[in-house]
Structure formats: C-alpha cells, structure tokens
C-alpha positions in Angstrom: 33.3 -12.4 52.7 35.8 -11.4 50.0 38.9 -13.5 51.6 41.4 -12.6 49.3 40.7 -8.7 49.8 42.4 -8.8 53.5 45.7 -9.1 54.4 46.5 -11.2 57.7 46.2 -8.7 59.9 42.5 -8.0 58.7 41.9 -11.9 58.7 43.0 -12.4 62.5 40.5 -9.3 63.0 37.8 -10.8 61.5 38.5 -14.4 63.1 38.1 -12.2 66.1 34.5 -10.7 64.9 33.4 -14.2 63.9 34.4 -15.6 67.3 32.6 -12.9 69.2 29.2 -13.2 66.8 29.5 -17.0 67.8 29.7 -15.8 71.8 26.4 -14.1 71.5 23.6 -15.8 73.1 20.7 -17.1 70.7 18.3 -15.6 73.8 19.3 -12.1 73.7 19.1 -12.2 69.7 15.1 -13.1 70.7 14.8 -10.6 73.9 15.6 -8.1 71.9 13.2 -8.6 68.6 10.8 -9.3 71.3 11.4 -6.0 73.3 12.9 -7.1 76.3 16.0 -6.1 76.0 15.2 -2.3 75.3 19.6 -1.4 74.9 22.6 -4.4 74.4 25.0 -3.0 76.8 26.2 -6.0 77.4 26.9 -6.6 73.9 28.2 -3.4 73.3 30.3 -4.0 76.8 32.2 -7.1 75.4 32.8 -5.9 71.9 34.6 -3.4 73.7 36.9 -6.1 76.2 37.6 -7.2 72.3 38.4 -4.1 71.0 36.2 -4.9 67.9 34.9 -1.3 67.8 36.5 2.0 66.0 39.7 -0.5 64.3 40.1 2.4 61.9 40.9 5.1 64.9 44.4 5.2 66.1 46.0 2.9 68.8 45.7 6.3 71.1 42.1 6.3 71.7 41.8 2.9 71.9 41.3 1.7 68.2 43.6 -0.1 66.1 44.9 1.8 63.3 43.9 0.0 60.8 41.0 1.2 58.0 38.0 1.7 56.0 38.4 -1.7 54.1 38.9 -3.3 57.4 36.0 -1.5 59.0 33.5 -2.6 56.7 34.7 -6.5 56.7 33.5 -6.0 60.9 30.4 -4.1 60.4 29.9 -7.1 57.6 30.7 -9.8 60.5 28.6 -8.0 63.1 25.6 -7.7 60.4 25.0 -11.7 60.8 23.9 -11.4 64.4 21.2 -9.1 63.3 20.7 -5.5 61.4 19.9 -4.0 64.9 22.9 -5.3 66.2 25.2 -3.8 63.4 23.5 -0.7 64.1 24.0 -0.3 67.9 27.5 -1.2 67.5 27.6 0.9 64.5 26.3 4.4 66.3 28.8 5.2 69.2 31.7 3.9 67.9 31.9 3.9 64.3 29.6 7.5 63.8 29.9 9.5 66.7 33.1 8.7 67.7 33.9 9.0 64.0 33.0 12.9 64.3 34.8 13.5 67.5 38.4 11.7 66.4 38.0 13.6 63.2 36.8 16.9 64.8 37.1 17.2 68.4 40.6 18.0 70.8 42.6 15.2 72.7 40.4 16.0 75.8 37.1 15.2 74.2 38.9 12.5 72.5 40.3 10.7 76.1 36.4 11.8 77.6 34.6 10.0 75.0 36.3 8.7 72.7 38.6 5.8 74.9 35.5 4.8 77.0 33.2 4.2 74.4 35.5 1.9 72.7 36.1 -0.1 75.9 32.9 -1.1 76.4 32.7 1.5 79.1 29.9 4.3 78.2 27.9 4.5 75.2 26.8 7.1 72.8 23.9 7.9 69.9 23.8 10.7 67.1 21.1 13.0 67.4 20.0 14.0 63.9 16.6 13.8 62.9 13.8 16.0 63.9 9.8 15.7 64.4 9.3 18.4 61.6 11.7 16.5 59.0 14.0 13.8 58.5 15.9 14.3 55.8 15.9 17.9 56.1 18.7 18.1 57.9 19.5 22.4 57.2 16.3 22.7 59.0 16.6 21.7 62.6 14.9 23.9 64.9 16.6 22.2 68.3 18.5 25.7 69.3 22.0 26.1 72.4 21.9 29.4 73.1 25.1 31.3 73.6 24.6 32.4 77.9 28.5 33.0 78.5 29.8 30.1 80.0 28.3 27.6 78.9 25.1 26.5 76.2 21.4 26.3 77.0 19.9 23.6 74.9 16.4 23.3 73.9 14.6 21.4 70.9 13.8 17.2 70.3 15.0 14.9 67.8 13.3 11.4 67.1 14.2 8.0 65.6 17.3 8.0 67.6 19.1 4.4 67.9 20.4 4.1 71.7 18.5 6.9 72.9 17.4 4.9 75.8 20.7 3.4 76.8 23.3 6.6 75.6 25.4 8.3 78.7 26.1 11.3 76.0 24.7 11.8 72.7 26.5 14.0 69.6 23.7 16.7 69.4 23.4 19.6 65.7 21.3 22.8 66.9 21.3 26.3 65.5 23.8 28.7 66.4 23.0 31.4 64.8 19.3 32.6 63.5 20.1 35.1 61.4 23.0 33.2 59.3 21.8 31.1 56.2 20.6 27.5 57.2 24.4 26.0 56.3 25.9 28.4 58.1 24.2 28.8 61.5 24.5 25.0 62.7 26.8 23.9 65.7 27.6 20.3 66.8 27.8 19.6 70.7 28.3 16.6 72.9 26.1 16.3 75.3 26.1 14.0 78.5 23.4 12.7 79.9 22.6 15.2 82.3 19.5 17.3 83.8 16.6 18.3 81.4 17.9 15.3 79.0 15.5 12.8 78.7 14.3 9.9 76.5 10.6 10.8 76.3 9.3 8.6 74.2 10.3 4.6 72.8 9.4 3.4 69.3 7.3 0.2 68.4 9.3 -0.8 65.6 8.5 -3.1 62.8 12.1 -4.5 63.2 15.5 -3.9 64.3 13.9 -3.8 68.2 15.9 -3.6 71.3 18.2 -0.4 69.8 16.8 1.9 72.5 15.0 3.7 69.5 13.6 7.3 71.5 12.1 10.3 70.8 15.5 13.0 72.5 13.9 16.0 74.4 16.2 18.7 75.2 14.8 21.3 78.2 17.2 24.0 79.0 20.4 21.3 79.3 23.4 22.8 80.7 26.0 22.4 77.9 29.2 23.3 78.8 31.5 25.2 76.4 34.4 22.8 76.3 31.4 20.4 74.7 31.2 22.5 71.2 32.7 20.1 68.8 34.6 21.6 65.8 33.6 25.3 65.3 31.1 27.4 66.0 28.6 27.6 62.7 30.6 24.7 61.2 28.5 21.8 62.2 28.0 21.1 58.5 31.9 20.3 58.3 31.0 17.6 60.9 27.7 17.0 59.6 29.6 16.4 56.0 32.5 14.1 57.2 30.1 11.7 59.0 28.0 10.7 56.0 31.1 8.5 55.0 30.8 6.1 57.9 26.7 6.6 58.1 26.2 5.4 54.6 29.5 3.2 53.7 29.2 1.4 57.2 24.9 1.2 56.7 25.8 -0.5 53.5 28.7 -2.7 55.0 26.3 -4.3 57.7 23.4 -4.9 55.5 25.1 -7.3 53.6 26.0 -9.3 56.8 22.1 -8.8 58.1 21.6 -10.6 54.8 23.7 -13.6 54.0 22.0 -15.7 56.9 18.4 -15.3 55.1 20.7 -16.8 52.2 22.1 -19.7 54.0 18.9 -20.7 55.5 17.1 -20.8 52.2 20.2 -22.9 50.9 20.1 -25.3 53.7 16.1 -25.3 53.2 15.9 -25.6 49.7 18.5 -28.5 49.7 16.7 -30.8 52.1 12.8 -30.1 51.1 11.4 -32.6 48.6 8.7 -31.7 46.5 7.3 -34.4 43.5 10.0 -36.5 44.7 12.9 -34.0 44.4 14.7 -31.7 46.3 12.9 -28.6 45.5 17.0 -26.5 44.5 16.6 -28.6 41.9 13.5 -26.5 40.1 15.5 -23.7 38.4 12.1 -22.0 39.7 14.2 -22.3 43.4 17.9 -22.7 42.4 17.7 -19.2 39.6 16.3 -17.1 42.8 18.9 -18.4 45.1 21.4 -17.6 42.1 20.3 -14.4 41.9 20.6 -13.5 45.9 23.8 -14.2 45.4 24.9 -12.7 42.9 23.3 -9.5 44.4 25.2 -10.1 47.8 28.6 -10.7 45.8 28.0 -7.2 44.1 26.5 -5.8 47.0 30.0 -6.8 48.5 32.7 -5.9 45.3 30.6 -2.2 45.4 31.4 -1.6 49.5 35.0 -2.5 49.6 36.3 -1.1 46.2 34.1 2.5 48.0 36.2 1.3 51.4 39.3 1.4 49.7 38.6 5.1 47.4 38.1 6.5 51.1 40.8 4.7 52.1 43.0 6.7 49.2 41.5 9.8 50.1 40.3 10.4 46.2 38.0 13.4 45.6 36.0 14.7 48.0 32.9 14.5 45.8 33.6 11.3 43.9 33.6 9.4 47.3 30.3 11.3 47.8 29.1 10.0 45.1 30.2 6.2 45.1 29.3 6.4 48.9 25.7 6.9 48.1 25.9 4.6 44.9 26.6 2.2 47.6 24.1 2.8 50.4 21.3 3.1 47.8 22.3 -0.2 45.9 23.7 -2.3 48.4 20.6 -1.9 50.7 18.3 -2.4 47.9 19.9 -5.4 46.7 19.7 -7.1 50.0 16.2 -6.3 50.4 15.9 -8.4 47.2 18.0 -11.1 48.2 16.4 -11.7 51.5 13.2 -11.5 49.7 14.2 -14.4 47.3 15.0 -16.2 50.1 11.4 -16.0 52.2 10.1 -16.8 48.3 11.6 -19.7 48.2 11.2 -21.4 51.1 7.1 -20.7 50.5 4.6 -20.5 53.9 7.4 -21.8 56.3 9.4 -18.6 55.6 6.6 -16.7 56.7 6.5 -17.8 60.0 9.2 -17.7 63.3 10.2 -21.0 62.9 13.3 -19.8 60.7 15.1 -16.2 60.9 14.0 -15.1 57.7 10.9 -13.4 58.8 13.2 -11.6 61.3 15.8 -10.4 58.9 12.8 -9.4 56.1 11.7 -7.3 59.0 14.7 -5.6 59.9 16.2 -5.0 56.4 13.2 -2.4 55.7 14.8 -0.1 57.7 17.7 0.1 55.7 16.8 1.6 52.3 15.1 4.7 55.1 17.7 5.5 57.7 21.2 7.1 57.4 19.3 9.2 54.4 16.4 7.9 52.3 17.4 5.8 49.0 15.6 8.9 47.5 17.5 11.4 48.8 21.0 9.1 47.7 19.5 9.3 44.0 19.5 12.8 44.2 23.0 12.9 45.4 24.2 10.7 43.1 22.6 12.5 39.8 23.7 15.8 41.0 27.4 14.6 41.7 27.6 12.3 38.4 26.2 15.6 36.1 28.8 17.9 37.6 31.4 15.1 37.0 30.0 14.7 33.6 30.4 18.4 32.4 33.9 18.8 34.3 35.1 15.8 31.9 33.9 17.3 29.2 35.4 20.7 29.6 38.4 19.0 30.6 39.0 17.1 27.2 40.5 14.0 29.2 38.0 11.8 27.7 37.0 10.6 24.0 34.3 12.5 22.6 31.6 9.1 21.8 28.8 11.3 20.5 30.9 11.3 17.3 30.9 7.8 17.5 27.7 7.3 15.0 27.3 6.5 11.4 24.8 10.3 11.1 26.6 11.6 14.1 26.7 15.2 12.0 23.2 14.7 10.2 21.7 17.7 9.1 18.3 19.7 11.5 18.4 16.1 13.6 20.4 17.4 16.9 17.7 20.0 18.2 17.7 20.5 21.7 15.0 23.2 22.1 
C-alpha cells in the first residue's frame, strides 16, 4: 500500500479494512475454495456492522463520503483475503449500488441502497448472457411493457452472488424496433416468483461467490423498479464500467501481494548448495520483478482513482480505466506467477496459498470485460485523442523532429 497517498482519515479506514481481513476465519477462506460455503453472507454481514462497503457513497445511504482513491485502497485491503472475496464484496456494494446512487430516486436509494451496505440484503449485476459475453448491445433477456408493471423473461450466466442475491440489477430490451443502444432498460429486480438460480458453476477458482446461471420466467417487475430511463440503460450501463474495471484492478493487486510475501518468506529460509536460495539472482531478479509489477500495478490504480476523482474527461478516464484493468490484472498474473516459479514443486501444491491465488487470478484478465475487448477500447480512445491533439495545435509537432524529416518521395502513405 502507497502510505503516503492517504490522508488520516483514509489511513484510520484502512486500519479498519486490515483489522476486519485479520477477523476473518482461515476456515471459511478454505470452505469456500472448497465449495462449502456456496455465498459469504456472513462476511458480507460484518463488513457491513463496519461500514467498510460503498465509503465513496454519501453518509445518507449509509456510506462515508469519502472517494475513488479511498475506494480502491479497501478493495486493495479486501483483495488479500482472496480474489473471490474482493469480488463478492465488490458486486452489491461497490457496482450495483454504484448504478442506483448514481441513477436511481431516494426511494430505491433507502430500499436498496441503505440495507445493502449494512450488511442487511445483498445484491449481484446481471450482465452477461448464454449467447455472448462481451456483447453486451446484444442481450435478448426482454420486460415487456403490460401497464403497471414489467414482465421479465430471458437468462444471464456467470453471475457472482447469484445464489445468495435478495435483488439483482437486471439490462433487458425495451424496445425491439430501436437500434441495439437505444432499446436497453435497466431494472432492479427482487428476488421474487419466476426468479431462480438455475444452475451453479464449477469454477477453476474464486469458488464460494454463488457463481449461477439467472433465469427470468415471466417475473413481475414492478414499475417503480425501472432504474434511470426508459431506453437509457446504456447511460447506466456506461457509468458502471468505472467501478467494474477500476475496482477489478484495485482488488487484484491485494489478491496478489500474499503470493509475494509467501515467496519472500520462502525464498529467505530454503537453502539450496548451502545458501538461502534469494540469494541466486535466478530467485531474488523474479521476486524483484513481482514487485516492481505490483508497485506499478499500484501507481497506475490510484493516479486512474484520483482522474475520476477530478471528474477529467469523460473518455480519457475511459481510456486510463481500461489501461488499468488490462495492465494491472495482467501484471499480477505475472507476479503471482513468479512467485509459484520460485518456490519450485512446493508452490504447486496446497501446502502454501499460492496455488490458490494462481487459481483465482485467471479470472481476472476475463471478467468485468475481456483484456481484449480493454485493448480495443483503449486503441480506439488513444487514436481519437491523438487526432483531436493534433487538430488542436496544443502540442509540438515531433515528426519534424528528424535530420530528413522533409526528404524528397520517402513519406508515401498509399
């Protein structure tokens, strides 16, 4: 943790984070990789007596008005217990609460908003479908407009707390005939009749989310439960790639600095041809290299933190959001791999947490929008911010900046 970034305020809140990762029993960290656990509402139930959750919400609904930079030092502290724990605290409070302070009224704000955050209910985001992941414009999950109310129908999959969730934040179309950007609605959606988790996930890793397939059979969804506009869930859809992406980025680091430390405190005390084996720059240059990673994993999230923070342009923070979910999970894949590598056969086994952590760090570079589907983002911002600059004049022309820059027939460009 960057120390010197927070101000006292943020340091009492993470002495509070640390103390409550410390709380956390070392059996439910292994009931839950081993499936036993299928939802933490317990954890989730005292993070919430500790108000740990939503810090960047206002006081009124139960958060602590504080923000992003502060945000992503908990979702860092929360990490160290375990990527799946990060995530489960992550998806009510920090995401779909995230789109209802940000888009919903003060009723839907005291419904589900104030509970959540107290430990009370919880929540998931319903996003992904069985046809497509990360083509979000083309859900088919449909809330058909009968007068008074909605009548849901569709599944999504892949959804983090779907077997624990008392309401889920649900996108469906709205409107057939409108273009796919244009026809999607965003609903919350209690856990009512014809709501059912149909289906659990053997995972790789991160196990004991609750990870279910959502089916959606003519659900009752009351019209007070539209949230934003009508044909505006991509407004909603928009705003909550911030904390998807920014706070997915935030946690890994956490889920990775204990595969660090162990390979430290390994490396230090195994001998090998009559030396501690850190002392092979074989050993010692890998460990070096996690981190570093983790160090710029962590400089990248909280200068992002603090340009959301400011409330720069829209598409820049768009831009170093995905910068940072694409580079900050990739680089703690790397370090956690460095440290399995250097603590040889014994890391491969369960007699140490790295084999755990390797495990559950896969899932990061996949969900909350493929590392793929970041690059894309990111070329197609940075080229757009490129040729604005240079219409702009604001910046030196360096193409000049060559001994030939104005040879003859060399600059042909079709």
């Amino acid at each position: 943790m960057f120390d010197y970034l927070l101000n006292d305020k943020q340091k009492q809140l993470r002495d509070a984070a640390r103390d409550f990762v410390k709380s956390i029993p070392r059996k439910m960290i292994l009931d839950m990789d081993a499936d036993k656990i299928q939802f933490p509402k317990e954890f989730l139930q005292e993070a919430g007596k500790r108000n740990l959750m939503g810090c960047r919400y206002p006081e009124k609904w139960g958060g602590r008005g504080m923000d992003w930079v502060s945000t992503c030092m908990v979702m860092e502290e929360i990490g160290v217990l375990g990527y799946i724990f990060a995530c489960t605290f992550g998806v009510g409070a920090e995401l779909v609460c995230d789109a209802i302070i940000l888009h919903g009224n003060d009723s839907q704000k005291e419904k589900y908003v104030k509970p959540l955050l107290k430990g009370k209910i919880f929540a998931a985001e319903c996003l992904t479908e069985p046809r497509g992941g990360s083509d979000f414009f083309g859900t088919t999950t449909t809330a058909t407009d009968k007068g008074d109310h909605y009548l849901l129908n569709g599944q999504k999959r892949f959804i983090v707390g779907g077997d624990g969730a008392d309401y889920f934040l649900v996108y469906a179309r709205t409107d057939h005939k409108a273009a796919p950007h244009k026809g999607i609605s965003c609903f919350i959606v209690d856990k009512t009749r014809g709501v059912k988790s149909e289906y659990l996930y053997g995972l790789m890793g991160c196990r004991g989310g609750g990870a279910a397939r959502m089916v959606f059979k003519d659900v009752i969804v009351p019209k007070e439960n539209l949230l934003g506009e009508l044909n505006q869930g991509v407004k909603i859809f928009n705003t909550m790639m911030i904390p998807e992406r920014l706070g997915t980025a935030a946690m890994t680091i956490g889920a990775a600095m204990p595969a660090l430390d162990v390979a430290t405190g390994y490396t230090t005390k195994r001998k090998a041809f009559g030396q501690s084996v850190a002392a092979f720059q074989g050993v010692s240059f890998q460990v070096a290299e996690a981190i570093t990673l983790l160090d710029a994993a962590r400089a990248m999230i909280y200068t992002t933190a603090r340009a959301v923070d400011e409330k720069i342009d829209e598409k820049r923070i768009r831009r170093l959001v995905s910068q940072s979910k694409k580079f900050v999970t990739e680089s703690c894949q790397k370090a956690v791999h460095n440290a399995m590598q250097v603590m040889g056969g014994i890391g491969y086994t369960n007699i140490y947490p790295v084999e755990r952590i390797f495990r559950d760090l896969r899932l990061a570079s996949i969900w909350t929008g493929t590392n793929e589907i970041m690059s894309m983002i990111i070329a197609n911002e940075w080229y757009k911010e490129y040729s604005q600059n240079k219409k702009a004049g604001t910046i030196r022309d360096m193409e000049e900046d060559a001994a030939e820059a104005n040879a003859k027939d060399e600059k042909i460009f079709e």
